[in-house]
C-alpha positions in Angstrom: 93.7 241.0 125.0 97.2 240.2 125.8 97.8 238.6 129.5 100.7 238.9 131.6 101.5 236.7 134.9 98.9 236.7 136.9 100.0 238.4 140.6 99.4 237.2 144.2 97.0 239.7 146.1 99.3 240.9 148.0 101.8 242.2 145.6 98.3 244.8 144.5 99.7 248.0 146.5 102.7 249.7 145.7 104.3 253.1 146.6 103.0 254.6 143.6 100.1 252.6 142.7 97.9 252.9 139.5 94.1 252.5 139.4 93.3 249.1 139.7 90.4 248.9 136.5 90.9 251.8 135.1 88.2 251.6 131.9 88.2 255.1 131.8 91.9 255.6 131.7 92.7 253.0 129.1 89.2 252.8 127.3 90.8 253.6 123.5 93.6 251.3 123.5 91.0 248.3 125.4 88.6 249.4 122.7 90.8 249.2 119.6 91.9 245.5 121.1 88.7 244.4 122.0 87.7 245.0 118.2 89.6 242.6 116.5 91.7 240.1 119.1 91.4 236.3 119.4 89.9 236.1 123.0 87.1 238.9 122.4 86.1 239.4 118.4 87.0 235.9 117.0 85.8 233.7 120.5 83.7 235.1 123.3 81.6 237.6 121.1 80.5 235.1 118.6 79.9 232.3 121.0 77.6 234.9 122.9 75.8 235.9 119.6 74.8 232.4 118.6 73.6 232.0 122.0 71.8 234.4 122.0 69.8 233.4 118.5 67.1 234.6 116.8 66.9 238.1 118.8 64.5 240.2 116.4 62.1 242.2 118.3 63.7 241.3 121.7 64.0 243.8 124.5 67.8 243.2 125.9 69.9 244.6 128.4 73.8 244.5 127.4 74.9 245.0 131.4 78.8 245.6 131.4 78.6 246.9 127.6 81.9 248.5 127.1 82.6 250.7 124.2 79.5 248.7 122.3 80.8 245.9 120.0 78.0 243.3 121.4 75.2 246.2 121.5 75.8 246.6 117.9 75.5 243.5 116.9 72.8 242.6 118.7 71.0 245.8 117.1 72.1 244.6 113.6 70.0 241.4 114.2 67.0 243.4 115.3 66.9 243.6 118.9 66.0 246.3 121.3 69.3 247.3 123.1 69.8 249.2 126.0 73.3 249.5 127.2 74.9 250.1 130.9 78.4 250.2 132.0 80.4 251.7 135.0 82.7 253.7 133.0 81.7 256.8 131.1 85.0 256.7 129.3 83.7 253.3 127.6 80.0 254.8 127.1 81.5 258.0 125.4 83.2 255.6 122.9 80.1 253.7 122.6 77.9 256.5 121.7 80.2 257.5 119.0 79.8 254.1 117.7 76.1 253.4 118.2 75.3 257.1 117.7 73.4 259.9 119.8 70.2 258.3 119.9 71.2 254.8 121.6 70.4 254.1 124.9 73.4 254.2 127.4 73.5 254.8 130.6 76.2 255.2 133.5 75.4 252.6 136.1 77.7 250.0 138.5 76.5 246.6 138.5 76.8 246.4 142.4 74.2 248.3 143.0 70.0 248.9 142.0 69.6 249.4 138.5 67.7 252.3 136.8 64.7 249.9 135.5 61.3 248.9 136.7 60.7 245.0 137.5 60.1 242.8 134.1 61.6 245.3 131.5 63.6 243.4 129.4 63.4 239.7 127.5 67.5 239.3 128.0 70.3 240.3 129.8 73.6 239.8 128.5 76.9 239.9 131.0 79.7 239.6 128.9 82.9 238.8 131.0 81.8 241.2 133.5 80.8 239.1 136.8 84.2 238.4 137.4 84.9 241.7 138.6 82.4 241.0 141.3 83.2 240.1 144.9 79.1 239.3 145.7 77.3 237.7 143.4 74.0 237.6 145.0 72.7 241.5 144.4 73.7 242.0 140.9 72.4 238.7 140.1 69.2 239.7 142.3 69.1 242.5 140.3 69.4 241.3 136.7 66.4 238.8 137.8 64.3 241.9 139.0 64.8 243.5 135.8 64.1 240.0 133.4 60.6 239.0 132.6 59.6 235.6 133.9 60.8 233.2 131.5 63.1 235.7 129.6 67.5 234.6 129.5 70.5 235.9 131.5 73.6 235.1 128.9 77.0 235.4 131.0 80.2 234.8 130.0 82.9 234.4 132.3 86.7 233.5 133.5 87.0 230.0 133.0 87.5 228.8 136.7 89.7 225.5 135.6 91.9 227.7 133.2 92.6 230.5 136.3 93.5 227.7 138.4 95.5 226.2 135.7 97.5 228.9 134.6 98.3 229.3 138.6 99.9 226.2 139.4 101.7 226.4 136.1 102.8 229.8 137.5 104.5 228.2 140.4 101.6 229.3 142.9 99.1 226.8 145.3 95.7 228.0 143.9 92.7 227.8 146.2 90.3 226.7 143.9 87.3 226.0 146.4 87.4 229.3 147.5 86.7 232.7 146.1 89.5 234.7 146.2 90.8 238.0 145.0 93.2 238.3 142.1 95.7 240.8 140.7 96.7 240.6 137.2 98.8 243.1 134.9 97.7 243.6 130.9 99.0 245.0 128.5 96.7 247.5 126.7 97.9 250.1 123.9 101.5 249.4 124.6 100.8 250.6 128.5 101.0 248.2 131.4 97.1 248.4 133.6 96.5 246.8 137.0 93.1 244.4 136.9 91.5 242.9 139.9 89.1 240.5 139.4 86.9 237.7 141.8 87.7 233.8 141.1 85.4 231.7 142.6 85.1 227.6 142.2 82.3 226.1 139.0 80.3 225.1 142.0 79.7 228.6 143.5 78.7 230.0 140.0 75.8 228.3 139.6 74.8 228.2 143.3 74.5 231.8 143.3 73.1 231.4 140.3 69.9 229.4 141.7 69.9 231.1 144.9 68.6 234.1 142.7 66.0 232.3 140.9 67.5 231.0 137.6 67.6 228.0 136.0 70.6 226.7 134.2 69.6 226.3 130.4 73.2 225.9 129.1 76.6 225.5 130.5 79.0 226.1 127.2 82.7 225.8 126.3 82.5 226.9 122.5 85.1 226.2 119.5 86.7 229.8 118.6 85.8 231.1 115.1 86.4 228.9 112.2 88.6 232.2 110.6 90.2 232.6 113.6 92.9 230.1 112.8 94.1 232.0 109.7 94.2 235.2 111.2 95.5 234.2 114.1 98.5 231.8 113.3 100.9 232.0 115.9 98.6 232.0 118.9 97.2 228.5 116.9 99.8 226.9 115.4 99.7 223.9 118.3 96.3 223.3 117.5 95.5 220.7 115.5 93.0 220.7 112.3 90.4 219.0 114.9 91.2 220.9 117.4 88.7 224.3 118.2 88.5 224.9 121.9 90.6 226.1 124.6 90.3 226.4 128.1 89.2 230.9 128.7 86.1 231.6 129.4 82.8 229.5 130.4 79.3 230.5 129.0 76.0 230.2 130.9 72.2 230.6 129.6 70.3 231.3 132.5 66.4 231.4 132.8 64.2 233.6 134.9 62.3 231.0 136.9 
């Protein structure tokens, strides 16, 4: 998905103002990106799937699933998916992708989850946590739901690239803090409002213990080896060696 300057938090409200994350309102355009772009089919959605491995027979929760792409193809490989999201403008989408008999189900990540203690084997939270203020009950939450032992795979905003692309923006980021932030994408040719929650490496992963995980992996993967030929303008400073870029970070998280 396309970026545009990211906007101080206080330029948000306007006379007029649109929703701020509005999946239902823009869920076919998001969708139709999400299927094909650099950032989410040929770079975060492979790098969760191989780390998330051998899934066959696994019992996983896809929290934040969208319109479906990641619960797909973690049924292909033979797990057990279960799918929850916010919007029901995303899960309408998802059911005509997955079909009538898949298991989604309307529910906000902020709050209790419709499961009983220990019910699945994984959790996957793909770029979803940033949209977060608190931490501490989702992630309280997702461990309820995990058996002991069993993997929370997040993916997240890169805290080093926000801060980056903030000072090269001509602002003074806070990076110790956590902080609110407005940016503007474009999505099916229309301009949407996104807030998201920024918060410094060191905060991730104290939240992350504080709710009874340990940290299995911390990741920055190389993008798809096709990517560069599909992609060549976005690429073409990369050198041959050259397969990473500062976007998102990658945890592997287990259930103490």
């Amino acid at each position: 998905m396309a970026r545009m300057t990211t906007m101080p938090d206080d330029h948000v409200e306007t006379a007029n103002p649109s929703p701020l994350n509005d999946y239902d309102g823009m869920a076919g355009g998001y969708t139709a990106e999400n299927e094909s772009n650099l950032l989410n089919a040929y770079y975060e959605r492979p790098a969760m799937l191989e780390l998330a491995g051998d899934v066959a027979g696994r019992r996983i929760l896809d929290a934040g699933c969208g319109a479906g792409p990641l619960f797909a193809e973690l049924r292909d490989r033979g797990a057990v998916v279960t799918g929850v999201d916010a919007s029901a403008g995303m899960l309408e989408l998802a059911r005509k992708r997955l079909g009538a008999d898949a298991d989604l189900l309307v529910a906000d990540l902020a709050g209790p989850l419709p499961f009983p203690d220990e019910a699945f084997d994984d959790v996957v939270a793909s770029l979803v946590l940033h949209y977060l203020e608190d931490w501490a009950p989702t992630l309280a939450e997702l461990r309820r739901v995990l058996k002991p032992g069993g993997r929370l795979l997040v993916s997240v905003d890169h805290p080093f690239s926000v801060t980056l692309f903030q000072h090269l923006a001509g602002e003074k980021p806070r990076y110790f803090e956590t902080r609110s932030r407005a940016d503007e994408w474009t999505v099916g040719g229309q301009s949407v409002r996104m807030r998201f929650w920024d918060r410094p490496l060191h905060a991730m992963t104290e939240a992350f213990t504080a709710a009874g995980f340990r940290i299995g992996v911390v990741s920055e993967p190389p993008f798809a080896p096709e990517a560069r030929e599909l992609f060549p303008e976005e690429l073409r400073e990369f050198e041959p060696t050259r397969t990473r870029f500062l976007c998102f970070l990658f945890f592997v998280l287990e259930a103490a």
